[in-house]
C-alpha positions in Angstrom: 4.1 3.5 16.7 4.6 7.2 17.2 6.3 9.8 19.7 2.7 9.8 21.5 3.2 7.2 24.6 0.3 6.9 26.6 2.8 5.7 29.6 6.1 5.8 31.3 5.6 1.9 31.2 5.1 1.9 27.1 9.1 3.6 26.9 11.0 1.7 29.0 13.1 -1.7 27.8 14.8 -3.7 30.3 18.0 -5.3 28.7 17.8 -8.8 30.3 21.6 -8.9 29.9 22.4 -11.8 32.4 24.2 -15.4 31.9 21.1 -17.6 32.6 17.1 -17.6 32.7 16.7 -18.1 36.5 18.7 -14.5 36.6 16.0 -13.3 33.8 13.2 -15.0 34.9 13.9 -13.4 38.8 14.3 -10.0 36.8 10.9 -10.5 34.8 8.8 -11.4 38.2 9.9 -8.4 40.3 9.6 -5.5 37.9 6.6 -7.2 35.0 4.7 -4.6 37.2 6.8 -1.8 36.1 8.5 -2.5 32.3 6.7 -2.2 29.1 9.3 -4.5 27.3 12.2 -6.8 27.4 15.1 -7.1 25.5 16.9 -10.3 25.1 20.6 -9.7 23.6 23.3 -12.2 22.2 24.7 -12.8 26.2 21.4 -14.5 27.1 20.3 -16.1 23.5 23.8 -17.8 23.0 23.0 -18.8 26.7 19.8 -20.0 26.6 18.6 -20.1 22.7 15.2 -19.4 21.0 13.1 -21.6 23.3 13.6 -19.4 26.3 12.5 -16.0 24.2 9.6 -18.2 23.3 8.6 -18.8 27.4 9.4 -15.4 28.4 6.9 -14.2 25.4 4.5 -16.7 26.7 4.2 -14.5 30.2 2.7 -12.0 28.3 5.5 -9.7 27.8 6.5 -7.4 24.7 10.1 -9.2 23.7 12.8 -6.7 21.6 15.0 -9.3 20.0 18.4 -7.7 20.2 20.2 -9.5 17.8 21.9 -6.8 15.0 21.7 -8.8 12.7 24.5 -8.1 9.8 25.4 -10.3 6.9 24.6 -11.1 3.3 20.9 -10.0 2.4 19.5 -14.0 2.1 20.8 -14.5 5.4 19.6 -11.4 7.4 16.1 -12.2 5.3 15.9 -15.8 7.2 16.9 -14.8 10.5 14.2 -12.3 9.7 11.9 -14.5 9.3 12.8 -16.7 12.2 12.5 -13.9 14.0 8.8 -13.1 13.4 8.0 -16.9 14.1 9.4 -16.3 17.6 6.6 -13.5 18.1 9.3 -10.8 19.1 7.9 -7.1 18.9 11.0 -5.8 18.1 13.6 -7.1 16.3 17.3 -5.1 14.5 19.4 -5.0 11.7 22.7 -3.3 11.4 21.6 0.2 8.6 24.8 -0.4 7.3 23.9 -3.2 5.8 23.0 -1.5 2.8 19.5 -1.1 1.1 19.6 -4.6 -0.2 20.1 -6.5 3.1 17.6 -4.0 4.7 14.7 -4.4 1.9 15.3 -8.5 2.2 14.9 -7.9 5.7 11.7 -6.0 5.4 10.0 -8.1 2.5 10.9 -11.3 4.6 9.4 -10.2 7.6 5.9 -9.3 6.0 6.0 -12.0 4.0 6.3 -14.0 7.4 3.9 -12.6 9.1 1.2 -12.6 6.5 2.1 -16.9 6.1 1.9 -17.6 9.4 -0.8 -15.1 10.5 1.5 -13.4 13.0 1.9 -9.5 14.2 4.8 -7.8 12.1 7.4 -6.9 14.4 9.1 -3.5 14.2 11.8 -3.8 12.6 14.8 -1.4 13.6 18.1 -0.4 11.7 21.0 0.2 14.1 22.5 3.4 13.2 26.1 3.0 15.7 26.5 1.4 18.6 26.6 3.7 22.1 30.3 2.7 22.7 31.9 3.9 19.4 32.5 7.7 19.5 34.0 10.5 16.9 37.6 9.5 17.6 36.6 5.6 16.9 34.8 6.3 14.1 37.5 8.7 12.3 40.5 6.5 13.5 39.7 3.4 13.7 36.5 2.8 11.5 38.1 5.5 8.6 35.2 6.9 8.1 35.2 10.9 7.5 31.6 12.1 8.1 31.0 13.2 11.4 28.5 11.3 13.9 25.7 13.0 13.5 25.6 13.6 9.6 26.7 9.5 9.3 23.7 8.3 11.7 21.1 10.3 10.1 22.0 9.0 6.9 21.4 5.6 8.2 18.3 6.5 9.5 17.1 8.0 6.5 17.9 5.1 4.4 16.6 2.5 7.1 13.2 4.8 6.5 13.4 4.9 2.7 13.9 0.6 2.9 10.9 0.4 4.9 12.2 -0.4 8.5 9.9 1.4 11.7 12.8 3.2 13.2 16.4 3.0 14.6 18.6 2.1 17.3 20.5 5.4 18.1 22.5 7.3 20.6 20.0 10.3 22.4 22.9 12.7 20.9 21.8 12.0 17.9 17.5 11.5 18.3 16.6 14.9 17.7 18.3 15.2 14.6 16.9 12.2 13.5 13.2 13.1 14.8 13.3 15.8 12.2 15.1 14.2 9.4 12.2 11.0 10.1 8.8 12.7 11.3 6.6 11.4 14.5 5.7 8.2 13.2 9.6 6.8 13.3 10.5 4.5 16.2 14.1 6.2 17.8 14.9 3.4 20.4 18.2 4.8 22.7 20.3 2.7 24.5 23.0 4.4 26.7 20.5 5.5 28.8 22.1 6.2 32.3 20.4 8.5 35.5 23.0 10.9 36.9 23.2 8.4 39.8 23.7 5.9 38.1 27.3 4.9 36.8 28.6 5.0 33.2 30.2 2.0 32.5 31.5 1.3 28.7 28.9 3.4 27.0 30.1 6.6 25.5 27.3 8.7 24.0 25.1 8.6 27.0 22.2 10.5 28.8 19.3 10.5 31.5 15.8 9.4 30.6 14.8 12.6 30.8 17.3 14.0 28.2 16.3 11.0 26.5 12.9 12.0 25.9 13.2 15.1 25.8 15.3 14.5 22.4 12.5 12.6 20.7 13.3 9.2 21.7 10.1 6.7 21.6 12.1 3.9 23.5 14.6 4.0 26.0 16.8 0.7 26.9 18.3 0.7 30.9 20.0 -2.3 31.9 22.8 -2.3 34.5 21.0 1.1 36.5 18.3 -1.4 36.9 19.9 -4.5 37.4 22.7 -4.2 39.3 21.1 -1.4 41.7 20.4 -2.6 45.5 17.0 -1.8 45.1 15.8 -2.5 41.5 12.2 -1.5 41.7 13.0 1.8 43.4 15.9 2.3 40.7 13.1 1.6 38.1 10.7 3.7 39.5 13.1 6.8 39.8 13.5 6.1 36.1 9.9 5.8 34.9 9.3 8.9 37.1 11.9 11.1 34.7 10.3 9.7 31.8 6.7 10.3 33.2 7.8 14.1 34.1 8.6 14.5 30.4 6.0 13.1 28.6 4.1 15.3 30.7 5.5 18.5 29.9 4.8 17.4 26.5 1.2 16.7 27.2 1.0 20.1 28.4 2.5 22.0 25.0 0.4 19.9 23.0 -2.7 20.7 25.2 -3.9 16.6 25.6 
């Protein structure tokens, strides 16, 4: 994949962050017309298991697999695997894993794929999550670098281990667009309209900022799923993202 999106459609993620399938399912009907992909997180899997990314896969829709995974490299390299069975699109790994646990990862997954005859998934390292900021990262975490010189370095290394791209705060996609080139996935969650409110997320900005900043892949959950009106919420949102990949289409000339 690269920063070239043909739609508004192809960047925006709905986090299907809800209790049970019925809520998911009803979520899936009403705006399949308007969402490119969906991403199923630990809330819903722990709800509803494996089976249930399998049906909503089954409806013809792209599935990220939000599961971050983190642990000892044999163990991230089976739920890897497991992963590409389930015919998720997307799928992530915690960068700091370190370059073993991310090259298991990676050889798994091909390895999977090429077995089984299945698509490879993207694979993406997450860099830090949206709700940790400087001050958690210094005080609490202990570690010294500063946010943007620590998530590029994970980005880099997820790149030099062979993963597509990263999970990462908009604050930080630009730096990592041109530490990674065009053909890097930069997936932001945190993504919240200015009439939308913030909630627990710290590092946060619009879709249009989003883009903007080089993300390929923007993830919207509660702007879209707790709004009144969910497909005019999602609409407002693909229209920001449609106004600038447009104004890129027009300094690039296609």
């Amino acid at each position: 994949m690269n920063n070239k999106l043909k739609s508004s459609k192809d960047a925006l993620v709905l986090a299907l962050d809800v209790d049970t399938k019925e809520q998911a399912i009803d979520l899936v009907n009403e705006l399949k017309d308007y969402i490119g992909t969906y991403k199923i997180g630990l809330q819903l899997l722990m709800s509803e298991g494996p089976e249930f990314v399998r049906y909503i896969k089954s409806q013809g829709c792209k599935i990220f697999l939000d599961g971050k995974f983190h642990d000892i490299p044999n163990t991230v390299a089976k739920a890897s695997a497991n992963a590409v069975r389930l015919e998720v699109d997307i799928f992530n790994i915690h960068a700091s894993g370190g370059s073993n646990m991310l090259k298991a990862a990676v050889k798994e997954t091909i390895t999977t794929a090429k077995n089984y005859n299945l698509k490879e998934p993207i694979i993406l390292g997450v860099t830090l999550l949206s709700s940790i900021d400087q001050e958690i990262l210094s005080k609490e975490l202990k570690i010294s670098d500063n946010i943007n010189n620590y998530v590029t370095q994970l980005a880099k290394l997820s790149k030099e281990c062979g993963l597509g791209g990263v999970v990462a705060s908009v604050k930080e996609a630009s730096l990592i667009r041109s530490a990674c080139g065009n053909d890097f996935v930069i997936l932001c969650p945190g993504i919240r309209p200015e009439w939308s409110l913030t909630n627990d997320q710290k590092r946060v900005a619009t879709p249009y900022e989003a883009m903007n900043n080089g993300a390929n892949l923007l993830v919207v959950g509660r702007p879209i799923t707790e709004a009144p009106d969910k497909i005019w919420a999602t609409k407002k949102i693909l229209d920001e993202i449609e106004l600038s990949l447009n104004n890129k289409r027009l300094v690039l000339n296609i």
